[in-house]
DSSP file (Angstrom, degrees, kcal/mol; ACC not computed):
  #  RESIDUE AA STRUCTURE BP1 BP2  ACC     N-H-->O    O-->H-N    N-H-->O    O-->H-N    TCO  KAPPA ALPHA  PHI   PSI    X-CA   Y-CA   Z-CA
    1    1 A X              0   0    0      0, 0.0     3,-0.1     0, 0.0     2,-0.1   0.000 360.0 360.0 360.0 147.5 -153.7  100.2    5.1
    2    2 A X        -     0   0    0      1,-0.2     0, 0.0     0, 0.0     0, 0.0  -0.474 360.0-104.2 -83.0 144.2 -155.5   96.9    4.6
    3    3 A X        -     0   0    0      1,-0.1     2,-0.3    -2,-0.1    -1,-0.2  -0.001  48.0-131.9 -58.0 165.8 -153.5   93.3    5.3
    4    4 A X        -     0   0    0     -3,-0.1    73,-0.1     1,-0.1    -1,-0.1  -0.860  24.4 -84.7-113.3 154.0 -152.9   92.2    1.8
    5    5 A X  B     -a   77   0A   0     71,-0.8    73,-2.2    -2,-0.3     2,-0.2  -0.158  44.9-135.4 -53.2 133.5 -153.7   88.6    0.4
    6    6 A X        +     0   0    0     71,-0.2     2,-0.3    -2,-0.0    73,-0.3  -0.689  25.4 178.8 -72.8 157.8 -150.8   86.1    1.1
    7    7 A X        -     0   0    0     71,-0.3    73,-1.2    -2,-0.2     2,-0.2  -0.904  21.5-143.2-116.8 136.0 -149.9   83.9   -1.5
    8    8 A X     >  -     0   0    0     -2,-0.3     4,-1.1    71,-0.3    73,-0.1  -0.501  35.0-108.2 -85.9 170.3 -147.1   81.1   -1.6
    9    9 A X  H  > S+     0   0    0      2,-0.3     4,-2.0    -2,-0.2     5,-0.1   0.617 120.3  67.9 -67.0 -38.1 -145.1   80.7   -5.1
   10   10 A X  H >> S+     0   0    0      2,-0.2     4,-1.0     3,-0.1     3,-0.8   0.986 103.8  41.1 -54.2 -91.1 -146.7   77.7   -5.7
   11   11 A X  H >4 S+     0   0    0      1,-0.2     3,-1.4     2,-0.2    -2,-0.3   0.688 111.5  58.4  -7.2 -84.3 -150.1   79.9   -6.2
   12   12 A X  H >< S+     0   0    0     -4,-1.1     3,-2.5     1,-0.3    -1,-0.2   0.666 101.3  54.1 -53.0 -53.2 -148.1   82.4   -8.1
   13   13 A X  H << S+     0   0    0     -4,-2.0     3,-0.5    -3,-0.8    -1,-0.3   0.551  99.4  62.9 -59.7 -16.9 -146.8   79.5  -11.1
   14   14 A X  T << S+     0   0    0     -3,-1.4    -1,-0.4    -4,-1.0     2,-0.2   0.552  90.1  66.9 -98.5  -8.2 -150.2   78.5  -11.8
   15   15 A X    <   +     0   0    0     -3,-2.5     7,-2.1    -4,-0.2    36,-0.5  -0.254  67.9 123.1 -93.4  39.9 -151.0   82.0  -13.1
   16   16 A X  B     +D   21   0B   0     -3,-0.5     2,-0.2    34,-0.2     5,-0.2  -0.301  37.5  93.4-114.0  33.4 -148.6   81.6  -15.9
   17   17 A X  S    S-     0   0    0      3,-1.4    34,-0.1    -2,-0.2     5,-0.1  -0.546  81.3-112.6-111.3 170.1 -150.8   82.3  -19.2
   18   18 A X  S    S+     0   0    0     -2,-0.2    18,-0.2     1,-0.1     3,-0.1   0.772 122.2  48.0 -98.1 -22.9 -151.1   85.6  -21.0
   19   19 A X  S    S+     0   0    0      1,-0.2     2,-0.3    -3,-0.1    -1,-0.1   0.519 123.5  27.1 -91.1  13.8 -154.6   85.5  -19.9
   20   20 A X  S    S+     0   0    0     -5,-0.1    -3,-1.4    12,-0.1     2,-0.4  -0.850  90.0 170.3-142.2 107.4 -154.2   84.6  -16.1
   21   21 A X  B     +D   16   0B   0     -2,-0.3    11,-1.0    -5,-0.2     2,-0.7  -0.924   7.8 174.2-129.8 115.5 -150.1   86.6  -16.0
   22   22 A X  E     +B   31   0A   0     -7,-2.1    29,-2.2    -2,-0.4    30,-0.4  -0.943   5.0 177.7-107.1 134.5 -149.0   86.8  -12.4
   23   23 A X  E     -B   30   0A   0      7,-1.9     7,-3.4    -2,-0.7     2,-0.4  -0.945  25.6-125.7-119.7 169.3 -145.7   87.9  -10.8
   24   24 A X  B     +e   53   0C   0     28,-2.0    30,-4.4    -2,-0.3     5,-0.2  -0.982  22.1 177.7-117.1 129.4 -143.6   88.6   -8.1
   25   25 A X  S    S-     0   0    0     -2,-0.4     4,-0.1     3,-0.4    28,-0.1  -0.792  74.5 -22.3 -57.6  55.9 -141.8   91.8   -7.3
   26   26 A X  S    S-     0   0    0      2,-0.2     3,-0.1    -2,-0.2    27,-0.0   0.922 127.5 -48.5 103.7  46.2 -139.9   92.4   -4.5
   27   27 A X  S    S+     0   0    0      1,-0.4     2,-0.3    51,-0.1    -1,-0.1   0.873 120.4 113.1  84.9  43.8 -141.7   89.7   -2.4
   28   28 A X        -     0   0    0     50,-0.2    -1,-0.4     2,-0.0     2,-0.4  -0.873  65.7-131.3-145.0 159.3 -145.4   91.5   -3.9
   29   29 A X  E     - C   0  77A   0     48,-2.3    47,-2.1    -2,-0.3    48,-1.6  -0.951  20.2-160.7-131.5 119.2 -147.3   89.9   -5.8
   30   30 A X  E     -BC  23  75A   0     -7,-3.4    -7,-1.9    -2,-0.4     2,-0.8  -0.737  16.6-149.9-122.2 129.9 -148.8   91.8   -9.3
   31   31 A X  E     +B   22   0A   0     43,-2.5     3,-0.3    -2,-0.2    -9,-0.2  -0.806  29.8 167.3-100.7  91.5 -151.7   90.8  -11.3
   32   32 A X     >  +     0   0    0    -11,-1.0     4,-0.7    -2,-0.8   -10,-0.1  -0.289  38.4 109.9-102.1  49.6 -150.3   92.1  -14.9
   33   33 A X  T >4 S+     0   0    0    -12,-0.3     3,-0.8     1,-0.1     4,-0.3   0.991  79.6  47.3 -81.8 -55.4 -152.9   90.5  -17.2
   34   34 A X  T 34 S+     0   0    0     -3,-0.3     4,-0.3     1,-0.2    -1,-0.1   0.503 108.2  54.2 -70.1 -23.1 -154.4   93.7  -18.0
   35   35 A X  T >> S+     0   0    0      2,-0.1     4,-1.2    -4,-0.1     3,-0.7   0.632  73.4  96.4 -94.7   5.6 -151.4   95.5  -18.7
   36   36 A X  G X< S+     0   0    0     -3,-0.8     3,-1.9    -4,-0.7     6,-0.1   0.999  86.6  54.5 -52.1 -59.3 -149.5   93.3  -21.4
   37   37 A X  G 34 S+     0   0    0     -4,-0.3    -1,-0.3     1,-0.3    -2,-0.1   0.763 111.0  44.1 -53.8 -16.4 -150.9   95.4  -24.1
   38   38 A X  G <4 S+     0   0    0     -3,-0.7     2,-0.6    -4,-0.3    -1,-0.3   0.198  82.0 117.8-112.4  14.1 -149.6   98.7  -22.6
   39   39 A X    X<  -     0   0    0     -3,-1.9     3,-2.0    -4,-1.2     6,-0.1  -0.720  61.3-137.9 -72.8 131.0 -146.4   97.9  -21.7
   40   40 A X  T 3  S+     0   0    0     -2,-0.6    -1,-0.1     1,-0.2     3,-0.1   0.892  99.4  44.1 -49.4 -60.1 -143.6   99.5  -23.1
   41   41 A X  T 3  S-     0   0    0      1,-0.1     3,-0.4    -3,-0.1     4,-0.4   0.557 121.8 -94.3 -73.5  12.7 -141.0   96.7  -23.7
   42   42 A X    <   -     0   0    0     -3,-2.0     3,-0.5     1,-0.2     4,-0.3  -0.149  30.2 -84.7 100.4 144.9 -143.9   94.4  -25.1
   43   43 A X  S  > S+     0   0    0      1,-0.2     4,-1.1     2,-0.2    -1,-0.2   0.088 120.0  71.9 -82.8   9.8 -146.2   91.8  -23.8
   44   44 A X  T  4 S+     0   0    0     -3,-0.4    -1,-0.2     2,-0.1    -2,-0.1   0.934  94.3  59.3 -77.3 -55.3 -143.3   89.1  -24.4
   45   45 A X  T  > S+     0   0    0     -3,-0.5     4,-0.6    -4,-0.4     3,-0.3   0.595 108.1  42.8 -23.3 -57.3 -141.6   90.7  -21.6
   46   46 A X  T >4 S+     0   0    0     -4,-0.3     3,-3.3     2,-0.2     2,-0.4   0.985 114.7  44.2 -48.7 -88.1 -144.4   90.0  -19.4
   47   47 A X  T 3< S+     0   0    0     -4,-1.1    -2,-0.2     1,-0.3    -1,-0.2  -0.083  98.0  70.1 -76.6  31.5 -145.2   86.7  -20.3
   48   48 A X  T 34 S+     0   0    0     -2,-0.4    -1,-0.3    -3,-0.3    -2,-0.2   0.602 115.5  39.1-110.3 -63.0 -141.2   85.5  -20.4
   49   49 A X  S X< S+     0   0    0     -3,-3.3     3,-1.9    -4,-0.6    -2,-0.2   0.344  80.6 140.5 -88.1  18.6 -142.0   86.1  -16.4
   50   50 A X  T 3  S+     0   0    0      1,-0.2   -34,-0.2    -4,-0.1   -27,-0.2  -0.338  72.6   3.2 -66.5 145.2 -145.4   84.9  -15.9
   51   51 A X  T 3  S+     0   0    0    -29,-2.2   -28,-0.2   -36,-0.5    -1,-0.2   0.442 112.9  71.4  50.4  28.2 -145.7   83.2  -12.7
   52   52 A X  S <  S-     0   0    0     -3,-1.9   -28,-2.0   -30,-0.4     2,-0.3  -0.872  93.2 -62.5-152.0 170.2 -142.6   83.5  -11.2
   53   53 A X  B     +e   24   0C   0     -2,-0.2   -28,-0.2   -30,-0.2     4,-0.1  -0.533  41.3 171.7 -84.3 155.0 -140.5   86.0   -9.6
   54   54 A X     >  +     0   0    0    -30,-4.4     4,-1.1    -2,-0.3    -1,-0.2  -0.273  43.4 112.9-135.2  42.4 -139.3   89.0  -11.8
   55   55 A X  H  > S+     0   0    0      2,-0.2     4,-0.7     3,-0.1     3,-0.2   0.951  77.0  48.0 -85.5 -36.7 -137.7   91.3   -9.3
   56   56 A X  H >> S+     0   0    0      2,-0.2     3,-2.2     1,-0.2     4,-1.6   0.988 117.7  49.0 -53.4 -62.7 -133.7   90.9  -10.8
   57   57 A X  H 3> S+     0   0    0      1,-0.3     4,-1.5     2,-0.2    -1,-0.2   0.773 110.6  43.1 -65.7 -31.1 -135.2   91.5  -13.9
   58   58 A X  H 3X S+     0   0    0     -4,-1.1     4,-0.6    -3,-0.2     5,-0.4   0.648 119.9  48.4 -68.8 -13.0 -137.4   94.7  -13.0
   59   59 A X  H << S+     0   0    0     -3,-2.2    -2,-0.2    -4,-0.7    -3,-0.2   0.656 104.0  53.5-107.4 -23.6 -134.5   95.8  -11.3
   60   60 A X  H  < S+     0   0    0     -4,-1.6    -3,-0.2     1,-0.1    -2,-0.1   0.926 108.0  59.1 -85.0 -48.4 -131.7   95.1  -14.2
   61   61 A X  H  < S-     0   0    0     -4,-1.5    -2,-0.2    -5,-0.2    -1,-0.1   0.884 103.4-129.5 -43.7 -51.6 -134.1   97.4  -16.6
   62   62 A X     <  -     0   0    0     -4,-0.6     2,-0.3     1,-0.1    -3,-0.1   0.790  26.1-151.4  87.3  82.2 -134.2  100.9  -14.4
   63   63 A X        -     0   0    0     -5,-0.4     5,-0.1     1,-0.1    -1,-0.1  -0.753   9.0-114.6 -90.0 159.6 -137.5  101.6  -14.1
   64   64 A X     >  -     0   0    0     -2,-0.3     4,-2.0     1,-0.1     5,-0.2  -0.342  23.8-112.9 -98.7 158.0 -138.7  104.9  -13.7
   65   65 A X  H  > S+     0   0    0      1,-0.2     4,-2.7     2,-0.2    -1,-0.1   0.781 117.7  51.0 -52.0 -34.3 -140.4  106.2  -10.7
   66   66 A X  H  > S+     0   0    0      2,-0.2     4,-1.3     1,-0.2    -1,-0.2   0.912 106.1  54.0 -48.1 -55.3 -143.7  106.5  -12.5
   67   67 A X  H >> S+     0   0    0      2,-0.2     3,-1.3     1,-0.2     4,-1.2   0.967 114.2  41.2 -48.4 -52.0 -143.4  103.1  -13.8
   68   68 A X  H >< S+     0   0    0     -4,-2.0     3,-1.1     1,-0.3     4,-0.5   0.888 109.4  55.5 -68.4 -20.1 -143.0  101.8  -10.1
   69   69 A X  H 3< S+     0   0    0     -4,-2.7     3,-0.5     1,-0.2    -1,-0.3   0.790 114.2  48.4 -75.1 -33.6 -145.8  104.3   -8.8
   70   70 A X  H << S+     0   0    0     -4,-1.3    -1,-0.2    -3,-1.3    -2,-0.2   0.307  95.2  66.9 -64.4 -11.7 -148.2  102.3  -11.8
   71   71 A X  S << S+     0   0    0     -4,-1.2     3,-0.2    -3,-1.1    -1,-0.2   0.496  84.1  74.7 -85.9 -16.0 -147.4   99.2  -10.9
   72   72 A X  S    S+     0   0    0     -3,-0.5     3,-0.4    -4,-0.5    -1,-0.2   0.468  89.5  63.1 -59.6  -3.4 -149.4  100.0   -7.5
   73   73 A X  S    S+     0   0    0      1,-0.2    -1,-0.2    -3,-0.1    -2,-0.1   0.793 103.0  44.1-122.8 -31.4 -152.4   99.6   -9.4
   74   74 A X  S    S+     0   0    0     -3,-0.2   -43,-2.5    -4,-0.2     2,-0.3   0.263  80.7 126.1 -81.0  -2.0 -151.7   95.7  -10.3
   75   75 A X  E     + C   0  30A   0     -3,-0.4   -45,-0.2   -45,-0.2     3,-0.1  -0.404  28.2 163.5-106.1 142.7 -150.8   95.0   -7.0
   76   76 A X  E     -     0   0A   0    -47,-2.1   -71,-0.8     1,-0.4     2,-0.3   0.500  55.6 -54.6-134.9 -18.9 -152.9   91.9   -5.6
   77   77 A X  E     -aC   5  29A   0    -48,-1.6   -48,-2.3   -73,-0.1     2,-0.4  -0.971  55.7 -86.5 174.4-158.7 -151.3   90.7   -2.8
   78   78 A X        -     0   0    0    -73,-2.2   -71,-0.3    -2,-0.3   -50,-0.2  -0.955  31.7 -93.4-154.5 156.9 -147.8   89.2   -1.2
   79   79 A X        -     0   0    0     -2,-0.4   -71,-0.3   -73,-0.3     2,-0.3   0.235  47.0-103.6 -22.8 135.2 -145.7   86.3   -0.6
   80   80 A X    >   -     0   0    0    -73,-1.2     3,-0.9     1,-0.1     4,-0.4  -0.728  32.7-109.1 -65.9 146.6 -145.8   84.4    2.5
   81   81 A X  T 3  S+     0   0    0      1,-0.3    -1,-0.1    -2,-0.3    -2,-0.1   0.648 115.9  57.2 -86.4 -20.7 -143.6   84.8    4.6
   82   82 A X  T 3  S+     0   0    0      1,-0.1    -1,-0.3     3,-0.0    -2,-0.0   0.264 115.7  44.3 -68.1  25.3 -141.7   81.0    4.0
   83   83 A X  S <  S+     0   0    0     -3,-0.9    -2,-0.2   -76,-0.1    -1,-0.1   0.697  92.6 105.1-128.3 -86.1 -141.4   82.0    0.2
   84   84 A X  S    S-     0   0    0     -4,-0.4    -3,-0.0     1,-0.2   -76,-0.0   0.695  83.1 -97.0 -75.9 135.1 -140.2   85.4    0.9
   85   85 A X        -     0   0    0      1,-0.1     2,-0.3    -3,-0.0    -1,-0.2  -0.169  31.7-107.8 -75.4 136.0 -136.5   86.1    0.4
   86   86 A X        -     0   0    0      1,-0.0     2,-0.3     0, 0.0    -1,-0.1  -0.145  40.9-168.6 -33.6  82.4 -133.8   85.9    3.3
   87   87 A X        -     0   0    0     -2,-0.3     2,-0.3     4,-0.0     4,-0.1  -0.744  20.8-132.2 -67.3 135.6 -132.7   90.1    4.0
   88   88 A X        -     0   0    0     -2,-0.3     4,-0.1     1,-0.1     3,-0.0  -0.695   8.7-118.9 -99.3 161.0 -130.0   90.3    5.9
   89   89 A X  S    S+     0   0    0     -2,-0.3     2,-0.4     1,-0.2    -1,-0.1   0.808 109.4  33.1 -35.6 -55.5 -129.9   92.6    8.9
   90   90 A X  S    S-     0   0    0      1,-0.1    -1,-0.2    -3,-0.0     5,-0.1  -0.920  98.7-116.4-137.3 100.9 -127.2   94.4    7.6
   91   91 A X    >   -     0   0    0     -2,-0.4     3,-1.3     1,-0.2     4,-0.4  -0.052  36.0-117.0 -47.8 165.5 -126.9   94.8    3.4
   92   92 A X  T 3> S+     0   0    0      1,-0.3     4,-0.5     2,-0.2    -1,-0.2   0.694 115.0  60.3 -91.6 -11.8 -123.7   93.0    2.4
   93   93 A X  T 34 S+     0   0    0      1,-0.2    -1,-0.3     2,-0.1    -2,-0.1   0.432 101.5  52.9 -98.6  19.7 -122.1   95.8    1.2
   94   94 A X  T <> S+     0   0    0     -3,-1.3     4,-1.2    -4,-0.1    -2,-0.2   0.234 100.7  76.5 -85.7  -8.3 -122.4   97.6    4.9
   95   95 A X  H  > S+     0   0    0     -4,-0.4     4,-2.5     1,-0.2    -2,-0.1   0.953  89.9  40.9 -64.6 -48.1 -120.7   94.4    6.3
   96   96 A X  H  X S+     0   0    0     -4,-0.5     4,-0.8     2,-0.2    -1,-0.2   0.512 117.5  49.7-105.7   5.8 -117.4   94.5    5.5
   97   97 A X  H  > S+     0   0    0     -3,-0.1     4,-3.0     3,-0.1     5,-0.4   0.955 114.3  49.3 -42.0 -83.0 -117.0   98.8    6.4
   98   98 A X  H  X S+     0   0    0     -4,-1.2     4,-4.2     1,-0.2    -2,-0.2   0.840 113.8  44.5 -41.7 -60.5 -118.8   98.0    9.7
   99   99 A X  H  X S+     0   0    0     -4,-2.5     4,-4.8     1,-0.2     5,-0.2   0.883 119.5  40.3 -27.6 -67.6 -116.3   95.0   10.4
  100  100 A X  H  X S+     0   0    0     -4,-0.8     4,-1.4    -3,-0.4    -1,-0.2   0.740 112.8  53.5 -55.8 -41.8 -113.1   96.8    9.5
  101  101 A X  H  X S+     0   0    0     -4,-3.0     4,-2.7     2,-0.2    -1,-0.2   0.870 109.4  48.7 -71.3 -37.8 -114.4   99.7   11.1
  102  102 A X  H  X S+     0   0    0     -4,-4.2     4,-2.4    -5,-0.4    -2,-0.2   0.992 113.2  50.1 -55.3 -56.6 -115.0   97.4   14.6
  103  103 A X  H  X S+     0   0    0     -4,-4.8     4,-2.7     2,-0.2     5,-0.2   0.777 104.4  57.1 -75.6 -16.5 -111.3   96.0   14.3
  104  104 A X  H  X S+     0   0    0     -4,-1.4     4,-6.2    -5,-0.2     5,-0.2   0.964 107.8  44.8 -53.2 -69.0 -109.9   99.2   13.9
  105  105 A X  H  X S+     0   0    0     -4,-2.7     4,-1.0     1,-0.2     5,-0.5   0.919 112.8  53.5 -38.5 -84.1 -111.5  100.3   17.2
  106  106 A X  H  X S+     0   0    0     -4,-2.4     4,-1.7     1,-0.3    -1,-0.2   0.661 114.6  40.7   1.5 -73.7 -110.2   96.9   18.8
  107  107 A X  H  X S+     0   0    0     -4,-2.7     4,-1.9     1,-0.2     5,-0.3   0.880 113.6  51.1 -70.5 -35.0 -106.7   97.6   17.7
  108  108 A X  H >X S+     0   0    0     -4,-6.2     4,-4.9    -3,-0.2     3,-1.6   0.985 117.8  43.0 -43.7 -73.3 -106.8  101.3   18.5
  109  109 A X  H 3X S+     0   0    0     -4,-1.0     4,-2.0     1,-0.3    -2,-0.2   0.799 113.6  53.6 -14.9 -55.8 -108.2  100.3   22.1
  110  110 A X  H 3X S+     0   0    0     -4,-1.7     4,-1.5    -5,-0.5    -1,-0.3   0.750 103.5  47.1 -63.6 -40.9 -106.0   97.8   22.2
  111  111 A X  H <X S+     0   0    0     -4,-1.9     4,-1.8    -3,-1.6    -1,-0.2   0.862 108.1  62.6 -94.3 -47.6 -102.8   99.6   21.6
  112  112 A X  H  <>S+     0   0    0     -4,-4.9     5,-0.5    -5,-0.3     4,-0.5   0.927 103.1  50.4 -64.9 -25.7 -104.0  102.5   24.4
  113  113 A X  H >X5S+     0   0    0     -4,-2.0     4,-9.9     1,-0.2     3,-1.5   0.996 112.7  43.0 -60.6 -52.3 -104.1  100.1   27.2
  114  114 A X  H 3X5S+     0   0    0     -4,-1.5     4,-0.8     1,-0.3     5,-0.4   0.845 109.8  51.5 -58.6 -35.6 -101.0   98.8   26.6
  115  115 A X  H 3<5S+     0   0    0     -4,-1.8    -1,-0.3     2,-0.2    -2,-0.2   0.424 117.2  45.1 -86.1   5.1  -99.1  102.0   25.9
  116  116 A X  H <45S+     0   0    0     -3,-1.5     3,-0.5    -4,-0.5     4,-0.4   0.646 111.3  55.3-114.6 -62.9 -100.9  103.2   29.5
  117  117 A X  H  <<S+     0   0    0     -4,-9.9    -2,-0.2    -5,-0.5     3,-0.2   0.802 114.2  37.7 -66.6   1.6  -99.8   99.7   30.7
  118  118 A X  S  < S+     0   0    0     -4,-0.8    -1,-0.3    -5,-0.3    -3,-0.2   0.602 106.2  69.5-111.2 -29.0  -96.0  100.4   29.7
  119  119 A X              0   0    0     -3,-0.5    -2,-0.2    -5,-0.4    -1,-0.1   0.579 360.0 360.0 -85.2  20.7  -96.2  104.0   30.7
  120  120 A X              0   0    0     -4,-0.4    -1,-0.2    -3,-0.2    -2,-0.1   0.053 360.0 360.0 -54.8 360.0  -96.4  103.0   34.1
């Protein structure tokens, strides 16, 4: 697959018309100019997000696999990488399992040495 264009955020905001409508998705960047009229919730929708990112909002709606597999077709480039938003290593709701699950071990550990160091 070919690199795709970079853009910074700055770039993106200037596309902010219903006849230039740019957005960001998921740190992608979508040229939806030609799809206002055929979007289902209305070309307001659209152009509510033009030039800015609209991934919480693609994301609160529940779009259907189709939609996102049609949204490939708009797709014009992506963020650079100082724009692009911070993932942590580890999602934040695996953190505080993994932790809990670590200080369990600890204490388990912990508690077999000793009971080895007393059963001596």
């Amino acid at each position: 697959m070919a690199s795709l264009q970079q853009y910074s955020k700055a770039e993106v905001a200037k596309h902010n018309t219903p006849k230039d409508l740019w957005m960001i998705i998921d740190d992608k960047v979508y040229d939806v100019t030609k799809f206002q009229n055929e979007h289902p919730g209305g070309e307001e929708v659209l152009i509510e997000s033009a030039g800015k990112d609209a991934t919480t909002e693609f994301e609160d709606v529940g779009h259907s696999t189709d939609a996102k597999q049609q949204m490939k077709q708009y797709l014009i480039g992506e963020l650079i990488e100082a724009d692009r938003k911070k993932k942590p290593a580890v999602p934040v709701d695996l953190q505080r399992p993994l932790i809990i699950a670590g200080s369990a071990l600890a204490l388990g550990l912990g508690l077999v040495i000793l009971y080895r160091a007393f059963k001596k």
